[in-house]
Backbone as JSON Lines, residues from 0, in Angstrom:
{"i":0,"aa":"X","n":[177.12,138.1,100.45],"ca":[176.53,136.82,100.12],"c":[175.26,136.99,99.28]}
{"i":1,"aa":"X","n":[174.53,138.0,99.69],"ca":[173.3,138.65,98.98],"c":[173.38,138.32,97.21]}
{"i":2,"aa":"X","n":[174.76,139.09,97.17],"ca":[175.06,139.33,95.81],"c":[175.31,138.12,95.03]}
{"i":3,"aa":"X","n":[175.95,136.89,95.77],"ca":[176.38,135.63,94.92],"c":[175.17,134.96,94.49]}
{"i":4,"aa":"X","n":[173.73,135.2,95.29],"ca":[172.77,134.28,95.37],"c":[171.88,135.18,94.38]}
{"i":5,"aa":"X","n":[172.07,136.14,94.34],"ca":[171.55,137.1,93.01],"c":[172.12,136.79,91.46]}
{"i":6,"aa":"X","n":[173.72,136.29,91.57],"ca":[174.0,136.09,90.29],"c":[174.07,134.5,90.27]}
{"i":7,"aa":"X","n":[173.36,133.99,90.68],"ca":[173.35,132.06,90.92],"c":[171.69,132.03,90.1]}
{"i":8,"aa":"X","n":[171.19,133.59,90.6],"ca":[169.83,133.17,89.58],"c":[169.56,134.09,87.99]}
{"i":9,"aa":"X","n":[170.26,134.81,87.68],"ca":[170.35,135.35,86.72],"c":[170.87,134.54,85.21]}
{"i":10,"aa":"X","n":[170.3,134.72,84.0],"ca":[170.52,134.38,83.13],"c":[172.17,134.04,82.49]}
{"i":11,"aa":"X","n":[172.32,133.65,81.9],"ca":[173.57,134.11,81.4],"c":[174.22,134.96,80.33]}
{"i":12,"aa":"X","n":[172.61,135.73,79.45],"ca":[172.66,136.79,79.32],"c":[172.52,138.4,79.7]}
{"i":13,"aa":"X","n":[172.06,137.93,81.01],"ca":[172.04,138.77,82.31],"c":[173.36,138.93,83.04]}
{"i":14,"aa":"X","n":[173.78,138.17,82.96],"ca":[175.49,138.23,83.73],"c":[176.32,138.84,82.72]}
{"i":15,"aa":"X","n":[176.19,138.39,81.41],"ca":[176.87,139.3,80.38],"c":[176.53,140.91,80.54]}
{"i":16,"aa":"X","n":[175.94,140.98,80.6],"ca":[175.4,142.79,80.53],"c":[175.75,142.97,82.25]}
{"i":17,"aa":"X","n":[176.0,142.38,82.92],"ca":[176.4,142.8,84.41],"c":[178.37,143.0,83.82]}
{"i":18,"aa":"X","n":[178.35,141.98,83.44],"ca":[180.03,141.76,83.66],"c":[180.3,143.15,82.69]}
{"i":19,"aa":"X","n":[179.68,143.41,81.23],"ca":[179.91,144.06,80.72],"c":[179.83,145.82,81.42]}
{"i":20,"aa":"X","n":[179.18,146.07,82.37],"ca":[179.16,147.38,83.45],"c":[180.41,147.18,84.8]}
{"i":21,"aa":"X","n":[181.0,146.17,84.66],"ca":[182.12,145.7,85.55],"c":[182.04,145.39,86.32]}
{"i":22,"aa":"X","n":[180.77,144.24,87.0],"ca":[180.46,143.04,87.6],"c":[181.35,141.62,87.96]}
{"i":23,"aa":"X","n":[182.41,141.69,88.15],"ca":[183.39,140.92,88.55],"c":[182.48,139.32,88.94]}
{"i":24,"aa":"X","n":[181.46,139.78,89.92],"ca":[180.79,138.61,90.68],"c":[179.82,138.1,89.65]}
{"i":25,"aa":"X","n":[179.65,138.63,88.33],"ca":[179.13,137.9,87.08],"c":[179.95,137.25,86.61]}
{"i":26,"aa":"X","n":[180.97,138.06,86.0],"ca":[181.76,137.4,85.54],"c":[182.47,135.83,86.26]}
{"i":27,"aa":"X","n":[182.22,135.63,87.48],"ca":[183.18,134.08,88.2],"c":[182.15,133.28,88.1]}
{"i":28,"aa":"X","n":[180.83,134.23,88.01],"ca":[179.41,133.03,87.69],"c":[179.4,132.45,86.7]}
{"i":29,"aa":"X","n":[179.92,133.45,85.39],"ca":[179.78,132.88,84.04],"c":[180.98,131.77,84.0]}
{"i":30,"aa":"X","n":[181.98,131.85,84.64],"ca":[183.05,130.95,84.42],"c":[182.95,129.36,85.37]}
{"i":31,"aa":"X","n":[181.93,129.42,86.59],"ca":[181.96,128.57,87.41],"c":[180.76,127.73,86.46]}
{"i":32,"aa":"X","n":[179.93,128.47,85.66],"ca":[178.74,127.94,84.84],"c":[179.5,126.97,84.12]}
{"i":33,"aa":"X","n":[180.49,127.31,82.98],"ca":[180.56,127.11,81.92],"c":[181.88,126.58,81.71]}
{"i":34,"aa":"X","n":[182.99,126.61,82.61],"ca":[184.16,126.48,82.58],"c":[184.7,125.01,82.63]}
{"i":35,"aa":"X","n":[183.58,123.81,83.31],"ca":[183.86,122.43,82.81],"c":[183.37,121.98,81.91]}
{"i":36,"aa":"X","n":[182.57,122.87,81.09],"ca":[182.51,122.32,79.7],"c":[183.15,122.51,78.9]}
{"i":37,"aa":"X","n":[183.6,124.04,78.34],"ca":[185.0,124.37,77.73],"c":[186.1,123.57,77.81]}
{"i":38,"aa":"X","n":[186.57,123.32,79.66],"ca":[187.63,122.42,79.59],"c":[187.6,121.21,78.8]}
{"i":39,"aa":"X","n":[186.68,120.37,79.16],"ca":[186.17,119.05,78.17],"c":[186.36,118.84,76.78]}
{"i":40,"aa":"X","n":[185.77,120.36,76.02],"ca":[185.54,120.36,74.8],"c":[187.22,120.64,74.54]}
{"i":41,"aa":"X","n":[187.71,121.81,74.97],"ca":[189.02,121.85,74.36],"c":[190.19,120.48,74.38]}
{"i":42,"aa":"X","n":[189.42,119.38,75.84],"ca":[190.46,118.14,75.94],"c":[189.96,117.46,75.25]}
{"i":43,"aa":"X","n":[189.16,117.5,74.41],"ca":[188.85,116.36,73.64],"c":[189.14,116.63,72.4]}
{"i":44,"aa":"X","n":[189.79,117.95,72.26],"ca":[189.94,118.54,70.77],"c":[191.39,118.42,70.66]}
{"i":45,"aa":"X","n":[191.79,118.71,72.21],"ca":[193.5,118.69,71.63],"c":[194.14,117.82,71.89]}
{"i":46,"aa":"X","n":[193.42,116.89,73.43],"ca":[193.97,115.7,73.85],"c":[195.05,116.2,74.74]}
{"i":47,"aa":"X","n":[195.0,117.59,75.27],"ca":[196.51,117.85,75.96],"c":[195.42,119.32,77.27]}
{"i":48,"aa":"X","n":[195.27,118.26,77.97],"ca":[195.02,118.55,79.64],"c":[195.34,120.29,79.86]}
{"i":49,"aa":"X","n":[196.81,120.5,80.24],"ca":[197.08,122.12,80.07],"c":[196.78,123.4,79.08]}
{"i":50,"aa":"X","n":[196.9,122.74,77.55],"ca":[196.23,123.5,76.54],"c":[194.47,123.81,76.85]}
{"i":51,"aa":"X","n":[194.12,122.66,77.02],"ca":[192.7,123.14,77.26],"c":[192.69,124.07,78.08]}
{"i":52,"aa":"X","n":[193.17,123.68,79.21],"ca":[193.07,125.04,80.36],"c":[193.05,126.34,79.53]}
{"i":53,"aa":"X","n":[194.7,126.55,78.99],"ca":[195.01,127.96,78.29],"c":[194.01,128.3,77.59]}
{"i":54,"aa":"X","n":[193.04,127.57,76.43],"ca":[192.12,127.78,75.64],"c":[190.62,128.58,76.26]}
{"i":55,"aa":"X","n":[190.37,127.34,77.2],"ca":[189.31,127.82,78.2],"c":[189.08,128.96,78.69]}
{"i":56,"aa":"X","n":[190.46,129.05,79.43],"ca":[191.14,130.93,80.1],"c":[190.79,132.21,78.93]}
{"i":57,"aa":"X","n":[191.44,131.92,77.79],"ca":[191.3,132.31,76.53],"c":[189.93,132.7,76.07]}
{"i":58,"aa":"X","n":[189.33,131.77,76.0],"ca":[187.85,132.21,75.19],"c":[186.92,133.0,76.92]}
{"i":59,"aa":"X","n":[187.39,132.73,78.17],"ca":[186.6,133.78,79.07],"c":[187.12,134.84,79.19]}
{"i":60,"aa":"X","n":[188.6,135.51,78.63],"ca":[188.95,136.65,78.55],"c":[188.29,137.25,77.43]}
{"i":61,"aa":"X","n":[188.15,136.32,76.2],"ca":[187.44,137.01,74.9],"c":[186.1,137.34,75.56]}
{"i":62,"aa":"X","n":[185.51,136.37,75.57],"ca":[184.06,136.81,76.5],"c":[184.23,138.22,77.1]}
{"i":63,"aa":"X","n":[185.19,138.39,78.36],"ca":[184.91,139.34,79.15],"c":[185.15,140.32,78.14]}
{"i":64,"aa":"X","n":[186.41,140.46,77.55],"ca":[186.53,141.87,76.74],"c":[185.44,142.25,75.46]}
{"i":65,"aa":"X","n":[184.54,141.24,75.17],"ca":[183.54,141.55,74.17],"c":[182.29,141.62,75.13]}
{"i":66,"aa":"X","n":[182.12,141.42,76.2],"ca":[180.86,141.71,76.98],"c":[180.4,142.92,76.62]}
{"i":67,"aa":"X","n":[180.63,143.97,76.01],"ca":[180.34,145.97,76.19],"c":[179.58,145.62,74.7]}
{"i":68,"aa":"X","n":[180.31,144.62,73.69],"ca":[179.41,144.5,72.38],"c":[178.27,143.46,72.37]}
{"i":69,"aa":"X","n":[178.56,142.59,73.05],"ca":[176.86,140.94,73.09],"c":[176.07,141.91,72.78]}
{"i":70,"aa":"X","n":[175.34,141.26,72.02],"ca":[174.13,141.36,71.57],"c":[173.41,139.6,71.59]}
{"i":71,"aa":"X","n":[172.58,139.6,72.48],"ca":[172.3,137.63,72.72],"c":[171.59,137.45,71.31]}
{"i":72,"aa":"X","n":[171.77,137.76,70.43],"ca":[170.91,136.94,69.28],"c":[170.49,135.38,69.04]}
{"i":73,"aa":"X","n":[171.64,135.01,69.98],"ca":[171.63,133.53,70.41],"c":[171.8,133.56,71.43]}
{"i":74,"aa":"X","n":[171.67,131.76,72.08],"ca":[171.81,131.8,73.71],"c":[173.38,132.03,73.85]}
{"i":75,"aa":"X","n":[173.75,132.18,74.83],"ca":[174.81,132.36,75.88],"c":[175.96,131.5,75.0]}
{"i":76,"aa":"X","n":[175.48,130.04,75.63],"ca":[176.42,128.47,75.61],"c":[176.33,128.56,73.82]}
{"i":77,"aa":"X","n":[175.37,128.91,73.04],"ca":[176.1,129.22,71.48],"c":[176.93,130.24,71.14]}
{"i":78,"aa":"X","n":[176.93,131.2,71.87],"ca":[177.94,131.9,71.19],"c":[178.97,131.62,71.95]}
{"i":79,"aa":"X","n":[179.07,131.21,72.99],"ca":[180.19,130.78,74.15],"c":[180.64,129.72,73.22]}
{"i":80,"aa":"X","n":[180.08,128.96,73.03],"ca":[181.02,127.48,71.58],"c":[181.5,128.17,70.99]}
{"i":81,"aa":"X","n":[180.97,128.99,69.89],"ca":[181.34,129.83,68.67],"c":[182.92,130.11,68.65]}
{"i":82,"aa":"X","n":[182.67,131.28,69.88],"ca":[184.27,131.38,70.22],"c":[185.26,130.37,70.52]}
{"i":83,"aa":"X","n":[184.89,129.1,71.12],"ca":[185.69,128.52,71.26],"c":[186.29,127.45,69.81]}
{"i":84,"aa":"X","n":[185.05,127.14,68.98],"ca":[184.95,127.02,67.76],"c":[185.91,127.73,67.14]}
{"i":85,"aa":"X","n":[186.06,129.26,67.01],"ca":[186.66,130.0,66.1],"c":[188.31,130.08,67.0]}
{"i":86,"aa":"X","n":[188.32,130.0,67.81],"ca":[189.36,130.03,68.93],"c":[190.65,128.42,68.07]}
{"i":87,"aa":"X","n":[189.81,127.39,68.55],"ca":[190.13,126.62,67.42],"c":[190.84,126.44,66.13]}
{"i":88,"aa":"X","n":[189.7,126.77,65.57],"ca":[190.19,126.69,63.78],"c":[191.48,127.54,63.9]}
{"i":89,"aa":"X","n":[191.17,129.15,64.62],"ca":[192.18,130.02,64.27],"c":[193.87,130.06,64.66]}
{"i":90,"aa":"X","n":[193.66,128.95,66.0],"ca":[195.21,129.2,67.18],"c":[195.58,127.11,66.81]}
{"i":91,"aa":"X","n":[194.47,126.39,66.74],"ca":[195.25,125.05,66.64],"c":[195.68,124.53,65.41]}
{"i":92,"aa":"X","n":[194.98,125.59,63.96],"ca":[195.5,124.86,62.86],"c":[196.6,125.11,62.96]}
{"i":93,"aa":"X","n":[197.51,126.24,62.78],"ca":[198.94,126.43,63.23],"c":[199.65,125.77,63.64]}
{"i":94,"aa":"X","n":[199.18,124.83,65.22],"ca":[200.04,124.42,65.74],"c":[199.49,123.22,66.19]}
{"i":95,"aa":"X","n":[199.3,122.15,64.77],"ca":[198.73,120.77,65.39],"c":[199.15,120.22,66.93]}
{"i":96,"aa":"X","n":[198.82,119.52,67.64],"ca":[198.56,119.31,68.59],"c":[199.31,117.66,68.96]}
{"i":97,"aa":"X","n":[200.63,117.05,69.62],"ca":[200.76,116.0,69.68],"c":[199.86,115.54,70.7]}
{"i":98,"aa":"X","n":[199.81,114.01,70.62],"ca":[199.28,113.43,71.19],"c":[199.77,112.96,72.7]}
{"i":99,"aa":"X","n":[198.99,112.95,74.13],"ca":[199.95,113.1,75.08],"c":[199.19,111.73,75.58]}
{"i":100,"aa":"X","n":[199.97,110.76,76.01],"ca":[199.38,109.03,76.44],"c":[198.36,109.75,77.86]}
{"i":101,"aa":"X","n":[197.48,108.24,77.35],"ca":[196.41,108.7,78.23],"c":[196.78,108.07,80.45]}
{"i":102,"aa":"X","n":[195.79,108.98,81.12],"ca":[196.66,108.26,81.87],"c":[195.93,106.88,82.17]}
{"i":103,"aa":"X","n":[196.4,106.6,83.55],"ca":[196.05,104.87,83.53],"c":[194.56,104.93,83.79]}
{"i":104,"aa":"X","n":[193.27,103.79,83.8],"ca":[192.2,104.32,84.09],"c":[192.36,103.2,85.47]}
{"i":105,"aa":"X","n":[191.38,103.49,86.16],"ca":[191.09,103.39,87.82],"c":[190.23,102.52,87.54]}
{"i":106,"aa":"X","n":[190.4,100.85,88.44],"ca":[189.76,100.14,88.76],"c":[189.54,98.88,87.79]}
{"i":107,"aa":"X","n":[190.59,98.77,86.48],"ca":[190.49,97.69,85.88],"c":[191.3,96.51,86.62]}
{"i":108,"aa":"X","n":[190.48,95.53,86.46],"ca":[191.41,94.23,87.18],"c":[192.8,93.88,87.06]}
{"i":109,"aa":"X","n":[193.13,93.52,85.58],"ca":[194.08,93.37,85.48],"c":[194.92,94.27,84.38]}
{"i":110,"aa":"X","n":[196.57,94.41,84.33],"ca":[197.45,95.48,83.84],"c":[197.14,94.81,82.77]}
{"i":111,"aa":"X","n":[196.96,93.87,81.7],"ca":[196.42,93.01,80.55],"c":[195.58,94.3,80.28]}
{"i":112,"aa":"X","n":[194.18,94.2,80.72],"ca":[193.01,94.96,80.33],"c":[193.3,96.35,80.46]}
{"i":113,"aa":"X","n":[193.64,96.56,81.09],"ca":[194.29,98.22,81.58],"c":[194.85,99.0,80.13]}
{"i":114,"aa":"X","n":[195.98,97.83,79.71],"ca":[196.69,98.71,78.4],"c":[195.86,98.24,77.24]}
{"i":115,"aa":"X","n":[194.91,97.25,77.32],"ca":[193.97,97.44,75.91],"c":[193.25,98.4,75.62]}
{"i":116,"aa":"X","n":[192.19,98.6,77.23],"ca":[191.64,99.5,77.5],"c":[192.51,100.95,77.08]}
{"i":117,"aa":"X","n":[193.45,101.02,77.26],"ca":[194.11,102.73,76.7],"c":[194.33,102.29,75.36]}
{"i":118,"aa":"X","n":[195.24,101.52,74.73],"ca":[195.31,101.41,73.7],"c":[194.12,101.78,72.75]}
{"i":119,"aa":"X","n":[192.51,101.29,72.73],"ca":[191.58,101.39,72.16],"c":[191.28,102.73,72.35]}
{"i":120,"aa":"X","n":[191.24,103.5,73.85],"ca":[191.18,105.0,73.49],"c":[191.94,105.83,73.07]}
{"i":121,"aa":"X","n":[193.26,105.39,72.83],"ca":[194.14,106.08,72.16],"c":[193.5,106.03,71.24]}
{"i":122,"aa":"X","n":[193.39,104.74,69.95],"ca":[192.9,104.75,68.7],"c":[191.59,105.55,68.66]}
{"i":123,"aa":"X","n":[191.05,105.66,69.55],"ca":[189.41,106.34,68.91],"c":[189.75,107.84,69.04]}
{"i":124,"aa":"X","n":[191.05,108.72,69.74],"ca":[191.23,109.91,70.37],"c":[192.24,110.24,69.11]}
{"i":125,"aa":"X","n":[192.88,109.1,68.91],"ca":[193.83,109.68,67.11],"c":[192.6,109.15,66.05]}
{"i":126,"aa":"X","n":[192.03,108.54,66.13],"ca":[190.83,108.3,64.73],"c":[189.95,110.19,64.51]}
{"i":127,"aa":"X","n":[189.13,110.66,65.89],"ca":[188.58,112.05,66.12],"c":[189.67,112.83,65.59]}
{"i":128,"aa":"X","n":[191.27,112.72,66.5],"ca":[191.77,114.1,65.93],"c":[192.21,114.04,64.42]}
{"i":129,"aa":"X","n":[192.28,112.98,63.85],"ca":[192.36,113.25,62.15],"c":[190.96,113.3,61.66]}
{"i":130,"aa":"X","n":[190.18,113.62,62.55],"ca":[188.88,113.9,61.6],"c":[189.1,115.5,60.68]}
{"i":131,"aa":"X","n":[188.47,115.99,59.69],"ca":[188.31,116.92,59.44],"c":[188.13,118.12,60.73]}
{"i":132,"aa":"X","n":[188.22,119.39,60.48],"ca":[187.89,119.88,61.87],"c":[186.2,119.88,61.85]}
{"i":133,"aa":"X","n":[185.56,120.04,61.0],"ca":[184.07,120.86,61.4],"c":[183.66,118.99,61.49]}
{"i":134,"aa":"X","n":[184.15,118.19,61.11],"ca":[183.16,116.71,61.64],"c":[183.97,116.47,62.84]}
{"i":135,"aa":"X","n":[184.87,117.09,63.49],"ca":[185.57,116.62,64.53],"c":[184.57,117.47,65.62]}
{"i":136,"aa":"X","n":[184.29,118.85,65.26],"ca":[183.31,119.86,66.18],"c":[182.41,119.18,66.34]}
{"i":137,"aa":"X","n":[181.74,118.77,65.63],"ca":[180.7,118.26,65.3],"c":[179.98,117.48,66.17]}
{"i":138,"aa":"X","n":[180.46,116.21,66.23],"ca":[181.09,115.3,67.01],"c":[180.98,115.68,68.41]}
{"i":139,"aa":"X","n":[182.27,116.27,68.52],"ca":[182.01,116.68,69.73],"c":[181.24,117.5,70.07]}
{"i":140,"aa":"X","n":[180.39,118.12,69.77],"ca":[179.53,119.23,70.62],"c":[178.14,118.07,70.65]}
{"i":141,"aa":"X","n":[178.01,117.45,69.68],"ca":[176.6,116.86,69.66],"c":[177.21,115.38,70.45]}
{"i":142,"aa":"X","n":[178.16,114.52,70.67],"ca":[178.65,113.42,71.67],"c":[178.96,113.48,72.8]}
{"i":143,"aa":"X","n":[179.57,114.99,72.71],"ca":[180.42,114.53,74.45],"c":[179.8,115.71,74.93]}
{"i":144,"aa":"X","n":[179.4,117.27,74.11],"ca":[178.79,118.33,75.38],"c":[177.98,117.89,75.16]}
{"i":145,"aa":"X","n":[177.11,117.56,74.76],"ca":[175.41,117.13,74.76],"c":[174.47,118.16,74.46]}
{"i":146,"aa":"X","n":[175.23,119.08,73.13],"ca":[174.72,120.31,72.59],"c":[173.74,119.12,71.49]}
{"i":147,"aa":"X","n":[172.11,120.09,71.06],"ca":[171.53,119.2,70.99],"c":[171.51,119.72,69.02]}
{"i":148,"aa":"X","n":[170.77,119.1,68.06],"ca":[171.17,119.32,66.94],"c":[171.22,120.32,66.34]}
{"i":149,"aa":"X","n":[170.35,121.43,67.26],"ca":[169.89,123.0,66.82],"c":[170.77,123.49,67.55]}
{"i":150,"aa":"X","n":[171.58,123.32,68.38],"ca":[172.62,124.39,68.97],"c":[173.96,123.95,68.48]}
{"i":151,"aa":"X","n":[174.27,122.43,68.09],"ca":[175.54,122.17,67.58],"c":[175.63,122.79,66.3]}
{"i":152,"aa":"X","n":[174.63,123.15,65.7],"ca":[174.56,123.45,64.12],"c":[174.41,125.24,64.81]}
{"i":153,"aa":"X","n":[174.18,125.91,65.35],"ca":[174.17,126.86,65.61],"c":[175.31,127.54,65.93]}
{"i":154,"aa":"X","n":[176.29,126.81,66.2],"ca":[177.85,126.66,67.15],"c":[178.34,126.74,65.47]}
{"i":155,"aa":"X","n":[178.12,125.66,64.5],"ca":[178.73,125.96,63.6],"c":[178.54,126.62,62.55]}
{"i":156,"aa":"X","n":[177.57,127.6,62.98],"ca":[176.94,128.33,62.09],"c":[176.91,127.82,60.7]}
{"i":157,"aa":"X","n":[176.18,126.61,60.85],"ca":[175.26,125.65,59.84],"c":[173.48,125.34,59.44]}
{"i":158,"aa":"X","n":[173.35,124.86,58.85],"ca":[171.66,123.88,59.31],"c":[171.97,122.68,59.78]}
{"i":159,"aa":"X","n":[170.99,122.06,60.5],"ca":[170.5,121.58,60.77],"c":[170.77,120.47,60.01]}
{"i":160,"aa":"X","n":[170.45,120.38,58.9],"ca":[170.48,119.19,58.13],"c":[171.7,118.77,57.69]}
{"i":161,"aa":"X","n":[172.92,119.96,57.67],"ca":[173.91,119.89,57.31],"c":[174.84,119.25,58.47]}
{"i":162,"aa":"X","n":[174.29,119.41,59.46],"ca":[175.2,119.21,60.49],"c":[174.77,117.64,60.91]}
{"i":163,"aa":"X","n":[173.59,117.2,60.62],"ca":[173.47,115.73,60.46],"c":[174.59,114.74,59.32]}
{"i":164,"aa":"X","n":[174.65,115.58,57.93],"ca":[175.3,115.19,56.95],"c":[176.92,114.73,57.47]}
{"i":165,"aa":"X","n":[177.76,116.2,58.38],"ca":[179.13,116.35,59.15],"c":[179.0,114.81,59.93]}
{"i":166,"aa":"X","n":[178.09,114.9,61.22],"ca":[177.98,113.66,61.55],"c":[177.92,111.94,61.1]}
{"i":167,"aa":"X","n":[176.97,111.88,60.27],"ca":[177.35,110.74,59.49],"c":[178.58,110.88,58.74]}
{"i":168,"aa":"X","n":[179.13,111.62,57.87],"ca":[180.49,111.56,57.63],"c":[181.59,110.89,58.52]}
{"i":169,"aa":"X","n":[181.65,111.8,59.82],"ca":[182.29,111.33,60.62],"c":[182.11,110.18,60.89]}
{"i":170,"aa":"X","n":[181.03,109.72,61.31],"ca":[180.69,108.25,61.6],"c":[180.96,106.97,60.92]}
{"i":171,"aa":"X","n":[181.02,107.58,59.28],"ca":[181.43,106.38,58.46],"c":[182.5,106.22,58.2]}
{"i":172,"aa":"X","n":[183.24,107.5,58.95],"ca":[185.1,107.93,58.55],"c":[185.79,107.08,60.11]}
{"i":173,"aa":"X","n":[185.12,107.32,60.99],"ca":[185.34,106.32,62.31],"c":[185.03,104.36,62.56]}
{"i":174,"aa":"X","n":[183.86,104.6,61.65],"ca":[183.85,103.17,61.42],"c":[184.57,102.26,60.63]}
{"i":175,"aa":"X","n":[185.11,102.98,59.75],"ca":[186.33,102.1,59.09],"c":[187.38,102.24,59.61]}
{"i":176,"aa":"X","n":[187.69,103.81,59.87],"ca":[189.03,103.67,60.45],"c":[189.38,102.63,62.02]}
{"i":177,"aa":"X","n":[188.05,102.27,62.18],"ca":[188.19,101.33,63.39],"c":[187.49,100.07,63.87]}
{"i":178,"aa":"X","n":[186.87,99.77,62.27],"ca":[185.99,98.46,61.75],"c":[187.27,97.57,63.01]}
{"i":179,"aa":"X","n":[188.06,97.2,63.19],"ca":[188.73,96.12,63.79],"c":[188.4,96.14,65.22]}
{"i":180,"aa":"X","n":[187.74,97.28,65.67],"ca":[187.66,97.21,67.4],"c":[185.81,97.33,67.3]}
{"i":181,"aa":"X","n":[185.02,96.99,66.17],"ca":[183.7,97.06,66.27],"c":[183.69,95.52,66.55]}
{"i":182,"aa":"X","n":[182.25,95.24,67.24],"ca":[181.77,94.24,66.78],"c":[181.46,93.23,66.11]}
């Protein structure tokens, strides 16, 4: 127990250099850290629940087998995107991604509101996935992980200013494509 409460306070470039000497009990830290955000990011990228999983699994095996090379030049959760970033571009352009219906959401009054309510997130979940990919990253790392403008642009190994530019793009590419459900 000693040992779990030792790696509950360690960095997460500290657990890398543990896992990388063959620290097992780093390594489930780094994944219990970080592993509902990955999931998130990959379901919001592919829209398909099980893929994310595989992806997720995916970029903590890359992790573990590149642990012996880290070098933290950046934090942890940036190069942890990165990969999943490059994980991305490299395994989903291949094999676009259908779209899988969303399920029902919990607690709307009536089956009326229920299927508008999906209907509208369908449209905003097919409006994102025809975004470009790097305004679709984008997007998501700075909307839904709550990566802040210096680490989303860091994730895409961008500036700063550029990655404001991706964003408004997106934003003006979402607002038309869905001017009918604005205000």
């Amino acid at each position: 127990m000693g040992k779990a409460i030792e790696h509950t306070e360690r960095t997460d470039e500290e657990l890398v250099a543990l896992m990388a000497e063959g620290d097992h009990g780093a390594a489930a830290t780094l994944v219990s850290r970080h592993q509902r955000g990955l999931l998130n990011f990959f379901y919001r990228y592919t829209n398909d629940r099980l893929l994310a999983e595989d992806l997720a699994q995916e970029v903590f095996l890359r992790v573990y087998k590149s642990a012996p090379h880290y070098e933290p030049r950046t934090a942890f959760t940036i190069w942890l995107y990165r990969v999943a970033k490059n994980l991305c571009f490299n395994e989903l352009k291949a094999r676009r991604v259908r779209e899988r219906p969303l399920e029902q959401p919990v607690g709307v009054p009536t089956p009326h509101e229920e299927f508008d309510k999906a209907q509208r997130e369908a449209r905003i979940r097919r409006a994102i996935g025809v975004l470009p990919d790097r305004q679709r990253l984008a997007l998501i790392l700075r909307r839904f992980e709550g990566l802040s403008l210096t680490e989303a642009a860091a994730v895409l190994e961008t500036t700063p200013g550029a990655l404001e530019q991706l964003l408004a793009r997106a934003k003006a590419r979402l607002k038309t494509t869905l001017a009918d459900l604005l205000p």
